[in-house]
C-alpha positions, -999 to +999 in steps of 0.1 A: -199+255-326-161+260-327-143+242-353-125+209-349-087+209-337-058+188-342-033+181-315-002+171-332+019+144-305+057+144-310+081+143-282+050+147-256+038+110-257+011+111-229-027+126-221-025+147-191-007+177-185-002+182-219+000+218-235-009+214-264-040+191-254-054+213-229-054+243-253-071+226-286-098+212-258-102+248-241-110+261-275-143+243-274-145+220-306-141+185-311-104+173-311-085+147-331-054+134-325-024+126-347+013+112-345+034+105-379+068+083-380+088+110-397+101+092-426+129+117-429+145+111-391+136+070-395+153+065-435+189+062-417+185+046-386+191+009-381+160-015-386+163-026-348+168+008-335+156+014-298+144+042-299+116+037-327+109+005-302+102+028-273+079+057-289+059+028-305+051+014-273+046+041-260+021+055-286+002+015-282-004+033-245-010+066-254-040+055-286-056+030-257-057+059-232-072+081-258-093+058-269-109+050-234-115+088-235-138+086-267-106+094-291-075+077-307-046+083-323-042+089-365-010+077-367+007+086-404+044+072-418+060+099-441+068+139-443+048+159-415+051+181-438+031+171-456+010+142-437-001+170-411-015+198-432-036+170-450-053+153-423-063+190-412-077+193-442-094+158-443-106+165-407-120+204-413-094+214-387-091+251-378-058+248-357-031+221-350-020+224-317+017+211-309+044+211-284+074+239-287+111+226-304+136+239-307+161+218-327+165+239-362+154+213-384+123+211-360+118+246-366+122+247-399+098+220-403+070+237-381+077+267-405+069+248-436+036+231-416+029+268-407+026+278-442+009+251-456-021+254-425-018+293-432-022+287-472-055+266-465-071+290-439-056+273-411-033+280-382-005+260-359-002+268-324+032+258-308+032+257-270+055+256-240+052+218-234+090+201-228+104+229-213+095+243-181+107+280-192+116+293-231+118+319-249+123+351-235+114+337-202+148+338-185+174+368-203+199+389-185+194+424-175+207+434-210+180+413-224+200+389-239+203+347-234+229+334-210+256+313-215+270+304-183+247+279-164+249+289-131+237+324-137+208+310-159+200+287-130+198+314-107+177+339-129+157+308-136+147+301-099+137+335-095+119+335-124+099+310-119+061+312-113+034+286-097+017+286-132+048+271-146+047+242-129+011+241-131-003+211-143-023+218-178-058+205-177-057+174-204-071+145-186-110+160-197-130+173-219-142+162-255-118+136-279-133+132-312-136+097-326-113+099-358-133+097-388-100+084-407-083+050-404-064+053-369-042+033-351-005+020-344+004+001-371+030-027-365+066-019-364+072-040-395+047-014-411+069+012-409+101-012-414+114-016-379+122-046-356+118-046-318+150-027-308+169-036-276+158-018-243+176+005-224+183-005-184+150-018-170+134+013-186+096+002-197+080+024-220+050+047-218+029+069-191+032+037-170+067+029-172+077+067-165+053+065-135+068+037-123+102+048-126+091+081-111+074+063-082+101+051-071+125+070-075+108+095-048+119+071-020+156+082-033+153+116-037+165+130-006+199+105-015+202+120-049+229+145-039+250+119-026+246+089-048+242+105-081+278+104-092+282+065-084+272+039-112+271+011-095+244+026-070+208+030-074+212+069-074+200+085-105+160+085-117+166+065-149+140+093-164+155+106-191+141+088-219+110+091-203+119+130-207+127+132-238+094+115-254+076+129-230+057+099-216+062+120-184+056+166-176+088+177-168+060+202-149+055+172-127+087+166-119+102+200-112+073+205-092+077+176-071+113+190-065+102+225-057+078+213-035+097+183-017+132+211-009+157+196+005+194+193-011+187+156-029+152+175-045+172+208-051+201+190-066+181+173-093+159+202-100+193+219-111+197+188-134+164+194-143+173+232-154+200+220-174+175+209-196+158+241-202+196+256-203+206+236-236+176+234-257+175+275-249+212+273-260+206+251-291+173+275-301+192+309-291+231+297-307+219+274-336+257+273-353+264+246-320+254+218-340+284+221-365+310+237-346+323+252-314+298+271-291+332+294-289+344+298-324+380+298-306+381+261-300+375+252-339+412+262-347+421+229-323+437+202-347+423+170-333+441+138-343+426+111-371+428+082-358+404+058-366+423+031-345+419+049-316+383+062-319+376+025-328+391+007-292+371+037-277+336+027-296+341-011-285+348-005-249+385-013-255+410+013-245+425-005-214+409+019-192+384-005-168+362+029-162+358+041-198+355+006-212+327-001-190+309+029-195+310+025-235+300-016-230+267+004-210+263+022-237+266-007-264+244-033-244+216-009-229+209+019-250+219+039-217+251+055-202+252+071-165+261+107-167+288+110-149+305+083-170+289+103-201+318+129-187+342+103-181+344+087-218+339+120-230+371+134-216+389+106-223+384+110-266+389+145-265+415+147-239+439+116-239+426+101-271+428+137-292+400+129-313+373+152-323+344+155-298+321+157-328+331+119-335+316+110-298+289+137-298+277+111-327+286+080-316+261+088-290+234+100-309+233+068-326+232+047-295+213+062-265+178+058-259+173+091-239+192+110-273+186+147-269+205+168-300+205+197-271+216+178-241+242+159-261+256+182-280+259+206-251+274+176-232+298+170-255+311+211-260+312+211-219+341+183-220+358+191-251+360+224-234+344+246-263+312+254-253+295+276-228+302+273-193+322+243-202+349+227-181+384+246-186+405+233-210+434+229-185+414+206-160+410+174-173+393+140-159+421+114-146+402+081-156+420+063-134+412+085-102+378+085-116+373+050-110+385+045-083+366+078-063+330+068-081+334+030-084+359+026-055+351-012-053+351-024-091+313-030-089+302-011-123+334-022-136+330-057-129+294-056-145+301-048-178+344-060-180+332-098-170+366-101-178+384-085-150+357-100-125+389-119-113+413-088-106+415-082-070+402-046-059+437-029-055+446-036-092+403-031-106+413+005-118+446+000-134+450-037-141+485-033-158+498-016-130+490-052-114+529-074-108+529-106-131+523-128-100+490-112-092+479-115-131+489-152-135+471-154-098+441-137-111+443-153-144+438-123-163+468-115-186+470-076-196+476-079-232+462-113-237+428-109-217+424-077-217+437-044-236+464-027-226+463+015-220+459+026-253+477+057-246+496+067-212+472+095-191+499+116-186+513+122-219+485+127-234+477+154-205+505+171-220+495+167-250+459+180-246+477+211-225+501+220-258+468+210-285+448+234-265+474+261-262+465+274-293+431+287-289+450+305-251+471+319-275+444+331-301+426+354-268 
């Protein structure tokens, strides 16, 4: 009889289609499964953070639909270090099976679990789980990673296999009763409060299937409404995609196999995925500094004034301020307002994109160190296949092309509910008449610019002027 196995759950919080699941049950012996709150990640995050919220809901889901398969979840608060090489131990594991990362703290915490398994006469299997391809799977004909999207995208598509998008057989085959005390303890357990939600987004295989469901009746729209916050457009996945409570196998197969541009369109989204975290794992010096060494020689203005209006939605541009007042009351920002307020602190605000990239990390549900810090390098120029330094997002014309009616706006700025459409994007633009009409005062109601678009184009233009000059 083939040893026991441990499948180790960490950003994969579901039971079918699961890599690492199907392999430890193909290799015949009884399997446990396991989830620890890493005490490392949780020690400096707020005590009503969402996120810890969401993956403990979701795990409530994932234990009850492992338990109606004769299993449940061990679930363990401290190193994994540590915490997982024991309860192989305890369990007379042979192998713990887990998802792939590719974060380098990730990595260099699977190498420590390697060695400890490996010390005791036991092995860890990572698998291809959150991406669709890794690895050496998509190089250039020189054999080496890309670094401009597009190219990637296309070797990608041509890359790409049926078995890749394969669903992994998880939903059967023999869970193992823990023989250890199991369960999700209660937040307060492991020190946490219920966190605040992101928008509408319910946790778990059920919430991502909802959301998923449908979203499928948009699909073939997704091309066109995509860019417009105030729309339905967008799939609201992403945190789903990051925990994994849903296969991104699934998904991009449902976009492979539906065609079309609205399915084609977010299946390149989709890529983009697989683009970054190969970046992050291939060009691992991203998470301190410029993709492009180049763009660290920009001097970015301290301003602490400035970076705080931008935090608390109050930079006098309707557009950015609503996007950041997203960000602060859901958990959640619409990507192309992601752009939007990114551009604005690097390029009309002058401040360091690292002060946004983690200003973000601390607030979004769907955080992704890959995603966002590749986000972040695109508009701040300095990473790969970013957006040229010399083209830089008007937030005024912004507005008004991908919220032409104030609606977003209006949503999240209560107080310019009042301003009549002309005036939504640049209320001090609006004559005295109209603000005493409208009863919104710019400067007494609401903020005025905090710094005029135009000089601080020119600005940007002569900040970035340096690294031109550099080659």
């Amino acid at each position: 009889m083939s040893p026991p196995a441990l499948v180790w759950f960490r950003r994969d919080l579901r039971d079918v289609d699961h890599a690492p699941l199907a392999a430890a049950l193909a290799a015949g012996g009884p399997v446990y499964c396991a989830f620890v709150f890493d005490a490392t990640i949780l020690a400096p995050l707020p005590r009503d953070d969402c996120r810890v919220a969401f993956i403990h809901a979701s795990l409530q889901e994932l234990d009850a639909a492992l338990r109606a398969r004769g299993g449940g979840l061990l679930v363990r608060h401290g190193d994994p270090r540590h915490e997982i090489p024991a309860l192989a131990a305890a369990l007379g594991a042979g192998a713990v099976y887990a998802g792939r990362d590719y974060e380098p703290a990730a990595k260099a915490r699977d190498a420590a679990v390697a060695a400890a398994l490996a010390a005791d006469g036991r092995r860890l299997e990572l698998l291809r789980d959150q991406a669709v391809l890794d690895g050496d799977a998509v190089l250039t004909q020189a054999g080496t990673p890309f670094t401009v999207f597009t190219r990637y995208r296309d070797a990608w598509l041509k890359r790409l296999r049926a078995d890749d998008l394969a669903p992994r057989p998880s939903a059967h085959g023999r869970l193992a009763e823990p023989p250890l005390p199991g369960g999700v303890p209660p937040l307060a357990a492991i020190g946490f409060t219920a966190g605040r939600g992101g928008p509408g987004v319910a946790p778990g295989m059920s919430g991502a299937q909802a959301l998923f469901d449908e979203f499928r009746g948009r699909l073939a729209r997704y091309r066109e409404q995509r860019d417009f916050p105030a729309a339905k457009g967008v799939s609201y996945l992403s945190a789903h995609l990051r925990f994994g409570t849903v296969s991104i196998r699934a998904l991009a197969a449902h976009a492979w196999q539906e065609g079309g541009d609205g399915a084609m369109a977010w299946l390149s989204e989709l890529i983009w995925r697989d683009f970054y975290f190969m970046i992050l794992d291939r060009f691992p010096h991203v998470i301190a500094g410029s993709f492009r060494p180049a763009y660290d020689r920009i001097a970015w203005d301290d301003w602490p004034e400035g970076l705080a209006a931008w935090q608390a939605g109050r930079t006098g541009y309707p557009l950015v301020d609503a996007a950041m007042r997203q960000l602060a009351a859901t958990g959640y920002m619409h990507n192309r307002l992601r752009m939007v307020a990114a551009s604005f602190l690097c390029k009309d605000l002058g401040i360091d994109w690292r002060h946004g990239e983690a200003w973000f990390a601390g607030r979004l549900l769907d955080f992704d160190l890959a995603a966002n810090n590749g986000g972040w390098q695109w508009a701040a120029s300095s990473g790969c296949d970013a957006q040229p330094w010399f083209r830089i997002f008007n937030p005024v014309t912004q507005s008004e092309k991908f919220d032409p009616r104030g609606a977003f706006i209006r949503r999240y700025v209560p107080e310019l509910e009042t301003v009549p459409d002309q005036w939504i994007h640049a209320p001090w633009r609006m004559p005295a008449e109209a603000q005493q009409a409208c009863g919104v005062i710019v400067g007494r109601d609401y903020p005025p610019p905090l710094v005029d678009h135009a000089a601080a184009r020119e600005r940007t233009l002569a900040r970035y002027a340096v690294v031109k000059k550099a080659g």
